[in-house]
PDB file of N, CA, C and O in Angstrom:
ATOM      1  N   UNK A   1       0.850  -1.166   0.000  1.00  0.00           N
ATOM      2  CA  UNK A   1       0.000   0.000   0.000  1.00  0.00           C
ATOM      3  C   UNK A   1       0.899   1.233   0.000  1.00  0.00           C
ATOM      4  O   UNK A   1       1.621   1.447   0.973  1.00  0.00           O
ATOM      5  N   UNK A   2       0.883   2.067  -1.072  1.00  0.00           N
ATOM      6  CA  UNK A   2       1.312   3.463  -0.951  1.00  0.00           C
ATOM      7  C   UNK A   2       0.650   4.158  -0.168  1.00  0.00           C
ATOM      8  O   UNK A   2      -0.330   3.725   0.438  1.00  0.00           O
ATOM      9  N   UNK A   3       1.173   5.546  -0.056  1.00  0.00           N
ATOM     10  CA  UNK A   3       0.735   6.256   0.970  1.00  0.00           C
ATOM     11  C   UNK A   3      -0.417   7.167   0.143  1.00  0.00           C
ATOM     12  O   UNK A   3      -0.846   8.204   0.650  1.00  0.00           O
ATOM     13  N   UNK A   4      -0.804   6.776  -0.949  1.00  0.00           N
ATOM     14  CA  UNK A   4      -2.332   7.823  -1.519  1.00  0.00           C
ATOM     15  C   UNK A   4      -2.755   6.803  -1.396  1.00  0.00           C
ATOM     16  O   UNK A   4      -3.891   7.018  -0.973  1.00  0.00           O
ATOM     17  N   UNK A   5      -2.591   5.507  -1.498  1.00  0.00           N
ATOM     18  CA  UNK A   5      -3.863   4.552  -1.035  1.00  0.00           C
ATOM     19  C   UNK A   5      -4.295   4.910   0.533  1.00  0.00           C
ATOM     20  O   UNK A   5      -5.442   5.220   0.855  1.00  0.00           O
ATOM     21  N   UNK A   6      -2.979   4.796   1.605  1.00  0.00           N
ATOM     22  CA  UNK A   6      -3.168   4.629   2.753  1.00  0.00           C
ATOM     23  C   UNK A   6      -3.944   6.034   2.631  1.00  0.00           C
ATOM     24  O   UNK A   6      -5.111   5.980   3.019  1.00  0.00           O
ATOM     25  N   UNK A   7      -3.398   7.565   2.054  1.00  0.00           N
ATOM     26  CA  UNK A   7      -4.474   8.366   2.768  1.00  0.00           C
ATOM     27  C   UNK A   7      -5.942   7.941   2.355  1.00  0.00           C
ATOM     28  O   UNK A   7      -6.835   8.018   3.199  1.00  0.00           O
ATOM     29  N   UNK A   8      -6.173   7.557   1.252  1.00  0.00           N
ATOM     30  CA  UNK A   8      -7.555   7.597   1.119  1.00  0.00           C
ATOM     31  C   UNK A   8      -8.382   6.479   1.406  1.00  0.00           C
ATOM     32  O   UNK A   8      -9.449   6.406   0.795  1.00  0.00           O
ATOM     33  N   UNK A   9      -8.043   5.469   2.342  1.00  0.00           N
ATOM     34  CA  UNK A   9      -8.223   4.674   3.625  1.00  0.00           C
ATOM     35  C   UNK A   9      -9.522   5.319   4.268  1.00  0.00           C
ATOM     36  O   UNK A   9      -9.557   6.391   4.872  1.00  0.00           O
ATOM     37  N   UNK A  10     -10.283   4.704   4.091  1.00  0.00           N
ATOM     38  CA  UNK A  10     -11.277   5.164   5.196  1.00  0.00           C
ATOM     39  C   UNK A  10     -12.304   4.023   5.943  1.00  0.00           C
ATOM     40  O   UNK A  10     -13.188   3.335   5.433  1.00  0.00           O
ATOM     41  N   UNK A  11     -11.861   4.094   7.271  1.00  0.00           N
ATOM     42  CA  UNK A  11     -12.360   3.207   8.077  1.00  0.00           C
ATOM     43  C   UNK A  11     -13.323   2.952   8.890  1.00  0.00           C
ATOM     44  O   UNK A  11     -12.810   2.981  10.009  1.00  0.00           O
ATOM     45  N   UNK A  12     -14.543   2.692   8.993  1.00  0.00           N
ATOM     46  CA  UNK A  12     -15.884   2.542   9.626  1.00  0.00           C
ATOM     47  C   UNK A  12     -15.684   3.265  11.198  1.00  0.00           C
ATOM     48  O   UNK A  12     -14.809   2.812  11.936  1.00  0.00           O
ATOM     49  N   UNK A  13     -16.411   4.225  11.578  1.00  0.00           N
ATOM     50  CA  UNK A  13     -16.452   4.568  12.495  1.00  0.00           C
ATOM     51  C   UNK A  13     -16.848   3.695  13.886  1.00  0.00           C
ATOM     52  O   UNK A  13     -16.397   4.188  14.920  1.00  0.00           O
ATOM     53  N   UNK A  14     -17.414   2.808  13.992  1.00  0.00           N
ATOM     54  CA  UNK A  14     -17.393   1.545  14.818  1.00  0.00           C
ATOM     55  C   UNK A  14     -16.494   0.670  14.889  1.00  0.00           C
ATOM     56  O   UNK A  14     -16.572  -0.406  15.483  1.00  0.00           O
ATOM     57  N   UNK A  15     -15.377   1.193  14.138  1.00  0.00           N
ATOM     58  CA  UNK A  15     -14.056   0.245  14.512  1.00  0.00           C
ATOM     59  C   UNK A  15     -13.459   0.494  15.545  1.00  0.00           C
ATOM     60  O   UNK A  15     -12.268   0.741  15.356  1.00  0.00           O
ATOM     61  N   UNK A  16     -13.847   0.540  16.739  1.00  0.00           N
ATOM     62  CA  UNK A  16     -12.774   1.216  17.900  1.00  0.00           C
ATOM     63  C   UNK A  16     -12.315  -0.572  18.235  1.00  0.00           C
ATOM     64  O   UNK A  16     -12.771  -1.632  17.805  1.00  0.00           O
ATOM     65  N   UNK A  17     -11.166  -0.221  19.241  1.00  0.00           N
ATOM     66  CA  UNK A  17     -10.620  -1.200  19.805  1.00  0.00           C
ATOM     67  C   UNK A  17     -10.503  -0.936  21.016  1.00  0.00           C
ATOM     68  O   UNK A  17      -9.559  -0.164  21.181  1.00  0.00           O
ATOM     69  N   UNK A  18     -11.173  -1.291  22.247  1.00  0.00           N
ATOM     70  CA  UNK A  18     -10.779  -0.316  23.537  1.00  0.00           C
ATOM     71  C   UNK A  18      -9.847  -1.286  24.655  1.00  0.00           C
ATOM     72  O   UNK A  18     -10.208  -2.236  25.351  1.00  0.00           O
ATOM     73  N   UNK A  19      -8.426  -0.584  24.503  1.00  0.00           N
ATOM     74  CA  UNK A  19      -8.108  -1.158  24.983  1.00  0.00           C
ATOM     75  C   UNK A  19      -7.375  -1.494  26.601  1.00  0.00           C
ATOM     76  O   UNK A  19      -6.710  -2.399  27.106  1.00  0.00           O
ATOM     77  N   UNK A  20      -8.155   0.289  27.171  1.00  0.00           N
ATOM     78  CA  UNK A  20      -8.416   0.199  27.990  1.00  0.00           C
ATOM     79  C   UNK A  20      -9.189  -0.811  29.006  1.00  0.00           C
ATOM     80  O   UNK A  20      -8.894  -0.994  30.187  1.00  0.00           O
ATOM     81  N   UNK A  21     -10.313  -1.464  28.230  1.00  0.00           N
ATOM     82  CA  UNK A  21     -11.210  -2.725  28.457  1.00  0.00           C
ATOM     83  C   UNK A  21     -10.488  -4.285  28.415  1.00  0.00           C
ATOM     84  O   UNK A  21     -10.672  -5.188  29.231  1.00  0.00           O
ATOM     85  N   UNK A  22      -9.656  -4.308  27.264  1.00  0.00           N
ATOM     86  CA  UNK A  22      -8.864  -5.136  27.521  1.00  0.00           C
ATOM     87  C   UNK A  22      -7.872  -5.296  28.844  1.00  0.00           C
ATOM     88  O   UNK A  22      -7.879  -6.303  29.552  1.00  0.00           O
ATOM     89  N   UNK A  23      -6.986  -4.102  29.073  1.00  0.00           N
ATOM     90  CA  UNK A  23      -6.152  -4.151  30.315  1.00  0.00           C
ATOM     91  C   UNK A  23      -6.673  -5.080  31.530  1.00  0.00           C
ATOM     92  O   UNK A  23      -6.285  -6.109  32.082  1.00  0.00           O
ATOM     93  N   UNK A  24      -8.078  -3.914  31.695  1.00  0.00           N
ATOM     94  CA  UNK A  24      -8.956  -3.981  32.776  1.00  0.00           C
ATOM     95  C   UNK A  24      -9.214  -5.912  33.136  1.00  0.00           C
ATOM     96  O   UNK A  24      -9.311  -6.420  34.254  1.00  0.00           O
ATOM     97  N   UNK A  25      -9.259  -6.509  32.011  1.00  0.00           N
ATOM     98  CA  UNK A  25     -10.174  -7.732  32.319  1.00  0.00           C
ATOM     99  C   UNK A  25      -9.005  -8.586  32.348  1.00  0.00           C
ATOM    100  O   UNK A  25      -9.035  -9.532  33.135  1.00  0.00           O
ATOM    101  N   UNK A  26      -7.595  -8.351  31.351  1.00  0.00           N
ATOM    102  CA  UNK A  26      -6.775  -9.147  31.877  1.00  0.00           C
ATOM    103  C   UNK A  26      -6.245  -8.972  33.328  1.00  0.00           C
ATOM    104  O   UNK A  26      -5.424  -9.829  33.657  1.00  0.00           O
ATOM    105  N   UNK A  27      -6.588  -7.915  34.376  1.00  0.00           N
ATOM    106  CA  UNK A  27      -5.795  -7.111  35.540  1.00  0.00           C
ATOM    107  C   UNK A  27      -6.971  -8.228  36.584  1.00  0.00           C
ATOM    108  O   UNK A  27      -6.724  -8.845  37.620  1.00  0.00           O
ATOM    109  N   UNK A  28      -8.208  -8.135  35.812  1.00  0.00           N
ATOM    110  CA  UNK A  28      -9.684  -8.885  36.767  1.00  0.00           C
ATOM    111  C   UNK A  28      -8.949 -10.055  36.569  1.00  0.00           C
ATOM    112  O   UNK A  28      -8.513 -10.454  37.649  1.00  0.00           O
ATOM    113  N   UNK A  29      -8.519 -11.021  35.298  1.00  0.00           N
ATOM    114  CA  UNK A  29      -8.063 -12.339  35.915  1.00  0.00           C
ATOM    115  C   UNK A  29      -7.018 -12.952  36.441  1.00  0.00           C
ATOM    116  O   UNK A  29      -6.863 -13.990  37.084  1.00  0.00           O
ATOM    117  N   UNK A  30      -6.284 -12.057  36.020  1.00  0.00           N
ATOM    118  CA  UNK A  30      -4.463 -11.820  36.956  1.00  0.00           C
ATOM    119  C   UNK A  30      -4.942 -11.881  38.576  1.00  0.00           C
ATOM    120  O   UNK A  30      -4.123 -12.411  39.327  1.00  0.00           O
ATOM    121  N   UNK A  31      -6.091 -11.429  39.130  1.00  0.00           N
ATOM    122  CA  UNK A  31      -6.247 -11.466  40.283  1.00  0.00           C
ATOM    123  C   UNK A  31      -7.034 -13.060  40.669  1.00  0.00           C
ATOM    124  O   UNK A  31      -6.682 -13.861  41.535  1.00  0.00           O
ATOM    125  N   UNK A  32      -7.691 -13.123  40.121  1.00  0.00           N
ATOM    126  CA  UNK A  32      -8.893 -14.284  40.019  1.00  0.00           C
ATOM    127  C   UNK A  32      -7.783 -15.631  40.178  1.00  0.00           C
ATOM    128  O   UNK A  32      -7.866 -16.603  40.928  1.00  0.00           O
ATOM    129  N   UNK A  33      -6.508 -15.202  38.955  1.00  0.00           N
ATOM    130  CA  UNK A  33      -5.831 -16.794  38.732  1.00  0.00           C
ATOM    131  C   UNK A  33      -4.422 -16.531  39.660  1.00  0.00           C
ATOM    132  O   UNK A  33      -3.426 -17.163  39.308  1.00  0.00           O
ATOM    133  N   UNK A  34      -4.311 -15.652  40.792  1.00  0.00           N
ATOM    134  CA  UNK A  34      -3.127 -15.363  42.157  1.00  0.00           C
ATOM    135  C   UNK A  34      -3.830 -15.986  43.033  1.00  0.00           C
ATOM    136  O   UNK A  34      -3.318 -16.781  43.822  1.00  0.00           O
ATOM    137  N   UNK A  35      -5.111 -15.705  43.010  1.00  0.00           N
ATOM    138  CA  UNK A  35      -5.711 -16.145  44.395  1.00  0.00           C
ATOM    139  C   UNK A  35      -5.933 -18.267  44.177  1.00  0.00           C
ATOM    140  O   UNK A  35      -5.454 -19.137  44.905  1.00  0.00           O
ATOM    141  N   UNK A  36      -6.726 -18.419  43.047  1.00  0.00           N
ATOM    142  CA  UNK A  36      -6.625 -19.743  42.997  1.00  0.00           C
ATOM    143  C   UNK A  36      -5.203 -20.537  42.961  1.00  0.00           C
ATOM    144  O   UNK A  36      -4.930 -21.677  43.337  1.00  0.00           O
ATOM    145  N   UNK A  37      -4.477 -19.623  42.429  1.00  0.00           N
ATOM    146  CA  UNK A  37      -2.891 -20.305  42.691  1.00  0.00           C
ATOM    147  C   UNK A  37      -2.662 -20.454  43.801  1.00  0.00           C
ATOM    148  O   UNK A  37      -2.350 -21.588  44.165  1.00  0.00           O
ATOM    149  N   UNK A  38      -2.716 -19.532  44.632  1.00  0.00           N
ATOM    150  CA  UNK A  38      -2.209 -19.744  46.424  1.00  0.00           C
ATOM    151  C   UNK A  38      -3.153 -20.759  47.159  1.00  0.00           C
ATOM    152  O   UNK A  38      -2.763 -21.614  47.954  1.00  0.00           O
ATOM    153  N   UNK A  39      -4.553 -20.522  46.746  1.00  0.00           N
ATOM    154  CA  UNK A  39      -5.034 -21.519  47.232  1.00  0.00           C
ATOM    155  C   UNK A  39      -4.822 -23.108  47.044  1.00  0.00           C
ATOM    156  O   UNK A  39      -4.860 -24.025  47.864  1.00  0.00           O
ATOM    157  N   UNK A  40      -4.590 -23.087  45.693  1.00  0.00           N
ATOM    158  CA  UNK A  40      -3.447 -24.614  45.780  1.00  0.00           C
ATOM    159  C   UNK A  40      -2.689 -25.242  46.008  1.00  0.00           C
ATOM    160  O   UNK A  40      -2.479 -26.454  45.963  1.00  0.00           O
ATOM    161  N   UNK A  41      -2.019 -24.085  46.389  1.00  0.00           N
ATOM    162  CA  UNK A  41      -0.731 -24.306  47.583  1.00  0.00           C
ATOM    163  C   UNK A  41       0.758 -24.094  46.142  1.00  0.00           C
ATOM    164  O   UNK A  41       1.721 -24.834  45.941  1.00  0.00           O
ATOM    165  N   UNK A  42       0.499 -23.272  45.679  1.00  0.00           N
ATOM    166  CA  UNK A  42       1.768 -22.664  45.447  1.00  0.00           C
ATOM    167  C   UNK A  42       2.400 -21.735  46.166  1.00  0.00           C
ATOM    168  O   UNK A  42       1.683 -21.090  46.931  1.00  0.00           O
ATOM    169  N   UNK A  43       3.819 -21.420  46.132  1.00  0.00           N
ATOM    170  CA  UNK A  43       4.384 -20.236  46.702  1.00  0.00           C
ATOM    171  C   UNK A  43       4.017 -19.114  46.164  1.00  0.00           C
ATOM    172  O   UNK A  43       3.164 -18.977  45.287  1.00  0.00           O
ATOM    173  N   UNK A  44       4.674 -18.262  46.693  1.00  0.00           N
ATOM    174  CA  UNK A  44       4.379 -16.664  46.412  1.00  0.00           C
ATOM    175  C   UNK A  44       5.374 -16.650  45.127  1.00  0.00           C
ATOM    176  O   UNK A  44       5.041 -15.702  44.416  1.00  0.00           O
ATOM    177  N   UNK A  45       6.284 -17.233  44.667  1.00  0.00           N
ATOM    178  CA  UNK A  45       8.053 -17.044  43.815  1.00  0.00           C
ATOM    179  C   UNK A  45       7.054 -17.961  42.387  1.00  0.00           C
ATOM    180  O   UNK A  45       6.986 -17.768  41.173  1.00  0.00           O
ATOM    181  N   UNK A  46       6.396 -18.997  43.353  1.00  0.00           N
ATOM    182  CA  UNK A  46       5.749 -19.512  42.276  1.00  0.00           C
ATOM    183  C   UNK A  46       4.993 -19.023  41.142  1.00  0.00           C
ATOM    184  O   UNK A  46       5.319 -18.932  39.959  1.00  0.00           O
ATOM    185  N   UNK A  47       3.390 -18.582  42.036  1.00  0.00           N
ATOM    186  CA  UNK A  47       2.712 -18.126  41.903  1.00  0.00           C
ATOM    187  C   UNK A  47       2.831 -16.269  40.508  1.00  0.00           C
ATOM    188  O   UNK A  47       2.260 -15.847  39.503  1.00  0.00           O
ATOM    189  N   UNK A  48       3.834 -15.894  41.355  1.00  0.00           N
ATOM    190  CA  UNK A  48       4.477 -14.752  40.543  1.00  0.00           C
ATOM    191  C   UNK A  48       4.917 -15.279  39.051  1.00  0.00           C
ATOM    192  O   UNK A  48       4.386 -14.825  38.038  1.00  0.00           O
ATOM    193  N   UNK A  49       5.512 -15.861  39.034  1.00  0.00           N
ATOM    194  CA  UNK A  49       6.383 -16.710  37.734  1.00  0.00           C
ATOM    195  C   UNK A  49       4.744 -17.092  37.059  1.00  0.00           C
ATOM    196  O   UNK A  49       4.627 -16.549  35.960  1.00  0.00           O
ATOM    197  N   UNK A  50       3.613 -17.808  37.427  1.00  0.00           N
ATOM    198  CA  UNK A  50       2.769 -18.159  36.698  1.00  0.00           C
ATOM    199  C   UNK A  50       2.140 -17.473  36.199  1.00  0.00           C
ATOM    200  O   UNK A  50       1.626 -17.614  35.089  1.00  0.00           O
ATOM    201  N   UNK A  51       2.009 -16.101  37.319  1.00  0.00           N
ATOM    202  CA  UNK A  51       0.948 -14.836  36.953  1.00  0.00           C
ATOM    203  C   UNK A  51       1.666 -13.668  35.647  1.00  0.00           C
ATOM    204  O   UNK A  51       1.191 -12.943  34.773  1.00  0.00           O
ATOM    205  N   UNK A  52       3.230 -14.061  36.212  1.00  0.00           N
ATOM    206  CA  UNK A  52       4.217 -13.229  35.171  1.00  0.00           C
ATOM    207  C   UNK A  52       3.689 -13.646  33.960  1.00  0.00           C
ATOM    208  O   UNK A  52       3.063 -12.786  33.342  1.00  0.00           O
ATOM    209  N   UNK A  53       3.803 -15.017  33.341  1.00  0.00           N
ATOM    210  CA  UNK A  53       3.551 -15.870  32.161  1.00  0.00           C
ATOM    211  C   UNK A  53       2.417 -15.236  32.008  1.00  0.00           C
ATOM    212  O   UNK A  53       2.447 -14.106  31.520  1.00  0.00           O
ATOM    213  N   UNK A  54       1.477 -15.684  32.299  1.00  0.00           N
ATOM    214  CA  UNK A  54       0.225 -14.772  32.134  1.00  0.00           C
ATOM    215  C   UNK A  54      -0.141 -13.473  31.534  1.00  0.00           C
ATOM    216  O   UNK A  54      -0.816 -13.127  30.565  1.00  0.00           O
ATOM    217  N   UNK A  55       0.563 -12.858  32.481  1.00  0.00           N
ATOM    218  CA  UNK A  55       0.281 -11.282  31.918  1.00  0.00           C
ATOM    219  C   UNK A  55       1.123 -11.068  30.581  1.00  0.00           C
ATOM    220  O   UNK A  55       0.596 -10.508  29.620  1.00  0.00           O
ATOM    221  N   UNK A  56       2.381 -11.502  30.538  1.00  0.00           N
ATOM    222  CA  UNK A  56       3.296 -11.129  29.313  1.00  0.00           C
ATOM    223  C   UNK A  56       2.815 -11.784  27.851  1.00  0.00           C
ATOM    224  O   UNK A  56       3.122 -11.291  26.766  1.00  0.00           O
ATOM    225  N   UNK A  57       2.014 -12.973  28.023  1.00  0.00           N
ATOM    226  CA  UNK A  57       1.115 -13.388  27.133  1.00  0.00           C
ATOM    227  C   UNK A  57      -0.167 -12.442  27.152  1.00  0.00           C
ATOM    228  O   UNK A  57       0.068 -11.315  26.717  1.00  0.00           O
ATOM    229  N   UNK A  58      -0.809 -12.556  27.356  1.00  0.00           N
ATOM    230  CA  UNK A  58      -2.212 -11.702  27.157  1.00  0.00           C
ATOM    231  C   UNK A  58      -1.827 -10.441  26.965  1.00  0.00           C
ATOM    232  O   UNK A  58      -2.428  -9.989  25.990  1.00  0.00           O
ATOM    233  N   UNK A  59      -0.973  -9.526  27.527  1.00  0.00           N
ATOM    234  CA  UNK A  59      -0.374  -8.056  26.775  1.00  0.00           C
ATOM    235  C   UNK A  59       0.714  -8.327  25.344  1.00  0.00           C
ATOM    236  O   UNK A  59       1.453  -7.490  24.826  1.00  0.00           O
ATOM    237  N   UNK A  60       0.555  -9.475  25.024  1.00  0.00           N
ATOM    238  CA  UNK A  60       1.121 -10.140  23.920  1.00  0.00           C
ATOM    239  C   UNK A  60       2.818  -9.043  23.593  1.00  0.00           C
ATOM    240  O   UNK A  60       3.256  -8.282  22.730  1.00  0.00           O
ATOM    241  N   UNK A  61       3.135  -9.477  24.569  1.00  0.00           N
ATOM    242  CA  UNK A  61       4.537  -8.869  24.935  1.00  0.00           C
ATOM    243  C   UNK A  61       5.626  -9.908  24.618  1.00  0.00           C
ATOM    244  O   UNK A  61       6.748  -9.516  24.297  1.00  0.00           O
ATOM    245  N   UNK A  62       5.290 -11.434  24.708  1.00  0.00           N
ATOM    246  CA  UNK A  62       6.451 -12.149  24.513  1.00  0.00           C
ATOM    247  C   UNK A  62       7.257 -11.840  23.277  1.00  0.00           C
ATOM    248  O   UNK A  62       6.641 -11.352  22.329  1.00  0.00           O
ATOM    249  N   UNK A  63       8.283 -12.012  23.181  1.00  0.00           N
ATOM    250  CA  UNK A  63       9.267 -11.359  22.203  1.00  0.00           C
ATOM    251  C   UNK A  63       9.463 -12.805  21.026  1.00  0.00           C
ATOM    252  O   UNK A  63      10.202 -12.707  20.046  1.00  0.00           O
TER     253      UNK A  63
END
């Protein structure tokens, strides 16, 4: 795509992506899946390392 295609691009106004909403619900199960971890009897070193995995996937951060 050149850039007179890209300007004359025009994209449906109902395309939002909010991804503020996203954060939010991965932050709701980051909490949801610490607490069932401890309750299973993982450590805290553990638990961190699982929740780490977690979050760095779902903010699709892995490199």
């Amino acid at each position: 795509m050149n850039d007179e295609e890209f300007e004359g691009l025009e994209l449906p106004d109902d395309l939002v992506f909010d991804h503020y909403d996203a954060v939010k619900r991965a932050a709701s199960i980051v909490g949801d899946l610490r607490k069932a971890l401890r309750e299973e009897g993982f450590t805290r070193e553990e638990t961190f390392e699982l929740v780490r995995t977690y979050w760095t996937t779902e903010m699709e951060l892995v490199p």
